[in-house]
C-alpha positions as CSV (number, residue, x, y, z in Angstrom):
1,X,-13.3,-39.1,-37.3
2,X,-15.0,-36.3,-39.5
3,X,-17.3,-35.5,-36.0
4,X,-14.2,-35.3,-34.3
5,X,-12.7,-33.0,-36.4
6,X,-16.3,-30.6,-37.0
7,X,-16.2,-30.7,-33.3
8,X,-12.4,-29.5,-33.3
9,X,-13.0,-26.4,-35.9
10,X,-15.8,-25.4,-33.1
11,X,-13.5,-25.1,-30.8
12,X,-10.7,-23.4,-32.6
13,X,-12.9,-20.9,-34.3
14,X,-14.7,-19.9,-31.2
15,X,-11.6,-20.3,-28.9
16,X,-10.0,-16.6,-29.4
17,X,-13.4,-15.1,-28.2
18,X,-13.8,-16.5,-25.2
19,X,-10.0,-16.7,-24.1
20,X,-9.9,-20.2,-24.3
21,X,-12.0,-21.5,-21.8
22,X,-15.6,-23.2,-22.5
23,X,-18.1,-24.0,-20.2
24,X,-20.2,-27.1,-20.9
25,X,-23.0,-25.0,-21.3
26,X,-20.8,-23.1,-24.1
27,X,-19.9,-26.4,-25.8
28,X,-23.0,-27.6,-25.7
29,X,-24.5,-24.6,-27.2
30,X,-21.7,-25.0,-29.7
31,X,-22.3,-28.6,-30.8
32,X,-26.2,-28.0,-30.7
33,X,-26.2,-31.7,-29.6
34,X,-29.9,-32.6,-28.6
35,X,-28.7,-36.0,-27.0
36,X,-27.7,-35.9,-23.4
37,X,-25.5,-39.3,-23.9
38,X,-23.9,-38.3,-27.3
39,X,-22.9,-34.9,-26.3
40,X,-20.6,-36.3,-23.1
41,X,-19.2,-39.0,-25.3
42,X,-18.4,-35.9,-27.8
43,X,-16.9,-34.6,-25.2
44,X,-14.5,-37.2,-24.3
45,X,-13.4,-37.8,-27.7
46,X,-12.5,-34.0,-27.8
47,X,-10.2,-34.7,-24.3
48,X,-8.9,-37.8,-25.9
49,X,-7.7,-35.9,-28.7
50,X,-6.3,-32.9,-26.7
51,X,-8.1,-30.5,-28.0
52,X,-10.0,-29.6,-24.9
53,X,-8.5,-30.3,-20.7
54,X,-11.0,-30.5,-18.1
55,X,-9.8,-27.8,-15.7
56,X,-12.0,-28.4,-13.3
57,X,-15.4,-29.5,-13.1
58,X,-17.6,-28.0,-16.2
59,X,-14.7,-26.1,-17.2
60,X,-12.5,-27.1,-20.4
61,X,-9.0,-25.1,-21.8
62,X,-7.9,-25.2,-24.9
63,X,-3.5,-24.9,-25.2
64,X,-3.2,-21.1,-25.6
65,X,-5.7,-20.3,-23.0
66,X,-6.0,-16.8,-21.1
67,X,-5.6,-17.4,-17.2
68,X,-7.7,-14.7,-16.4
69,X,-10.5,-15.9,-18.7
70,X,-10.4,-19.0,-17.0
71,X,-10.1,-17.2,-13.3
72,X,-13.5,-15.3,-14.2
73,X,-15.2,-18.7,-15.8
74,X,-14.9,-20.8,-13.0
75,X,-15.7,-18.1,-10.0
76,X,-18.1,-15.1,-12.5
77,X,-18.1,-12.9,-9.6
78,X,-14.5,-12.6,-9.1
79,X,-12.2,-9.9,-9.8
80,X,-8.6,-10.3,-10.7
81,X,-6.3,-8.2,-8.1
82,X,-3.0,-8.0,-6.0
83,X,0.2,-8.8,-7.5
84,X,-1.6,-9.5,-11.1
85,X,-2.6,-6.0,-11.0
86,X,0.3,-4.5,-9.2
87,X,2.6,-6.0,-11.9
88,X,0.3,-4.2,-14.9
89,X,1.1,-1.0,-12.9
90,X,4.7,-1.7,-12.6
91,X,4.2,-0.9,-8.9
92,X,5.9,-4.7,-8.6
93,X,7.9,-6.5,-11.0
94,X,6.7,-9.3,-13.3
95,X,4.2,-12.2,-11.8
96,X,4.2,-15.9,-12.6
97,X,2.3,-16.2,-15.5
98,X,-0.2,-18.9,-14.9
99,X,-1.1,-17.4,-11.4
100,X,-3.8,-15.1,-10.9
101,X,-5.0,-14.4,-7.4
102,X,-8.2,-13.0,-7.4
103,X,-11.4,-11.4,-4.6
104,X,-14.7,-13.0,-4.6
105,X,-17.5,-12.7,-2.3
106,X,-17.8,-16.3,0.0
107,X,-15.1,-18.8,1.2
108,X,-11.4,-18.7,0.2
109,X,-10.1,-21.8,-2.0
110,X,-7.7,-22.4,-4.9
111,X,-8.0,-24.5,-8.2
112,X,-4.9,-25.9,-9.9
113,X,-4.3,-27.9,-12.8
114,X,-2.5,-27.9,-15.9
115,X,0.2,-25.7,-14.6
116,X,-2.1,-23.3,-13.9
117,X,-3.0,-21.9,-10.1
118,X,-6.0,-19.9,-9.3
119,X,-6.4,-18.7,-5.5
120,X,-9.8,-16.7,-4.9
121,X,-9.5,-14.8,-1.5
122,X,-12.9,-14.6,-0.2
123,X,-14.2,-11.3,1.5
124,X,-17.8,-10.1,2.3
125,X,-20.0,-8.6,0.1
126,X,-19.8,-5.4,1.2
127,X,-15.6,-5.2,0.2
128,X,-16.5,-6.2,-3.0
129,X,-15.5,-3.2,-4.7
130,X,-13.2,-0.9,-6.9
131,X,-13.3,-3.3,-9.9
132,X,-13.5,-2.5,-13.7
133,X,-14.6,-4.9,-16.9
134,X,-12.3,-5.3,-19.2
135,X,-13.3,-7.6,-22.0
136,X,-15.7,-9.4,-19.6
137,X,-13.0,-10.1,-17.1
138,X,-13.5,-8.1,-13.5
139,X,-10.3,-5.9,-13.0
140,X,-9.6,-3.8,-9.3
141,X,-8.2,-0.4,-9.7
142,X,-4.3,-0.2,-8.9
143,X,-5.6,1.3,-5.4
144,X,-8.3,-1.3,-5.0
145,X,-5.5,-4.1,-5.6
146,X,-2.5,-2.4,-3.0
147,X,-5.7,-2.6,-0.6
148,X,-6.7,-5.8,-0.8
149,X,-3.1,-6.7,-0.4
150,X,-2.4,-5.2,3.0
151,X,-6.5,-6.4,4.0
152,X,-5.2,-9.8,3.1
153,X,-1.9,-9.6,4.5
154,X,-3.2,-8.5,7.7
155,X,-5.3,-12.4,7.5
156,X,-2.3,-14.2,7.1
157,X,-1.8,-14.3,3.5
158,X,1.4,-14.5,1.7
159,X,2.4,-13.1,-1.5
160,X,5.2,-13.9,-3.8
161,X,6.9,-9.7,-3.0
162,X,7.3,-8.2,-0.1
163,X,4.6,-5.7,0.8
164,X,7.2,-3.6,2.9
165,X,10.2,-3.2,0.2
166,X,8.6,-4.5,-3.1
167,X,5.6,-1.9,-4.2
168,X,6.5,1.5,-5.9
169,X,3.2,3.8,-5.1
170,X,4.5,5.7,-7.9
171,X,1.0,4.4,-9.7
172,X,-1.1,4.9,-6.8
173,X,-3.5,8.1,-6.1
174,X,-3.7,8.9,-2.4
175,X,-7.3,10.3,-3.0
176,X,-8.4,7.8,-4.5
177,X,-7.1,5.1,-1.8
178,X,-8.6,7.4,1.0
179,X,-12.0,6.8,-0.4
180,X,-12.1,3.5,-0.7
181,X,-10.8,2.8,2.9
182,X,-14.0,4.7,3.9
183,X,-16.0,1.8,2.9
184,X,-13.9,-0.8,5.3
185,X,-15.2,-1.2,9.2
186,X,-11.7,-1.8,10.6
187,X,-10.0,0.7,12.6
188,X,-7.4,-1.4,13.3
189,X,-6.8,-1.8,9.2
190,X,-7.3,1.9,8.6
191,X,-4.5,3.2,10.4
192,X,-2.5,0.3,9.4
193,X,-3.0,1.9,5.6
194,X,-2.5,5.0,6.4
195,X,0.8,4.4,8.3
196,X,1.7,2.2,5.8
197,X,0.9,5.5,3.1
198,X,2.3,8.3,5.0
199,X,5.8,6.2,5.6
200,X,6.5,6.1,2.0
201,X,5.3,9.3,1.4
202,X,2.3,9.1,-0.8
203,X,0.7,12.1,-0.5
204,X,-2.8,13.2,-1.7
205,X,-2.4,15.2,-5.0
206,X,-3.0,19.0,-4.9
């Protein structure tokens, strides 16, 4: 009981830092366990005990978890955008809080458990783009994020707002949107942007 509960002060004391979400390779950093058998059955004992759910494979959440922390643990080379960061820009109203949709480079897929729903929209390497860090979570500008929304929508996706009547480009920077469309190949996308600008009037900034 008193490993169970050294193991469980690990956790909580290191759980703020990193969001709530461990690795295994975290945890086993943590536990500095040099026994490859004791350090699973550890590891059980703190999912037994609740302290830790096994999100997906190689990935544990504590209760107050961050669902971007977790988005950016299980894919590292994603970056959080669309609604999640439309919603931060009050270009769209509020978001469901345990859903992050996020852009990485490969295939498409989505992870849910716990309540929680992360869908990674894959693209190719070359689109992977207009993105900050933020506290070691990959962010897309507000223009990065309408763009990968209307790419996205134009392959079929569906989003929880309507692209046509729910986004204020209040936020947005013409400019800066031109730019970045530069870097796409698709005629057929280009002019369906800048239709899709010029419509609601979003002009560039003098």
């Amino acid at each position: 009981m008193n490993a169970l509960l050294d193991d469980a002060r690990l956790v909580e004391l290191h759980a703020p830092a990193l969001g709530g979400v461990f690795t295994q390779p975290d945890l086993a950093t943590l536990m500095a366990e040099p026994h490859h058998k004791a350090f699973y059955r550890r590891l059980e004992r703190l999912e037994q005990s609740a302290v830790l759910r096994r999100f997906t494979r190689g990935i544990y959440i504590t209760g107050d978890f961050s669902p971007r922390a977790l988005c950016q643990a299980v894919r590292p080379g994603s970056y959080v955008s669309f609604g999640n960061v439309l919603a931060d820009a009050r270009a769209i109203g509020s978001v469901p809080a345990l859903q992050i949709d996020a852009v990485v480079v490969g295939r498409s897929r989505t992870f849910s458990a716990h309540g929680c729903t992360l869908r990674y929209f894959g693209i190719r390497e070359d689109l992977c783009f207009g993105f900050q860090t933020q506290d070691g979570i990959n962010i897309a500008t507000v223009e990065k994020a309408l763009l990968d929304t209307l790419y996205f929508h134009q392959h079929g996706a569906r989003f929880f707002f309507d692209i046509f009547s729910d986004i204020n480009l209040a936020a947005m920077n013409r400019t800066r949107i031109d730019v970045l469309l530069r870097k796409y190949r698709n005629p057929r996308f280009k002019t369906f942007v800048k239709d899709y600008l010029d419509e609601r009037g979003l002009a560039k900034r003098r």
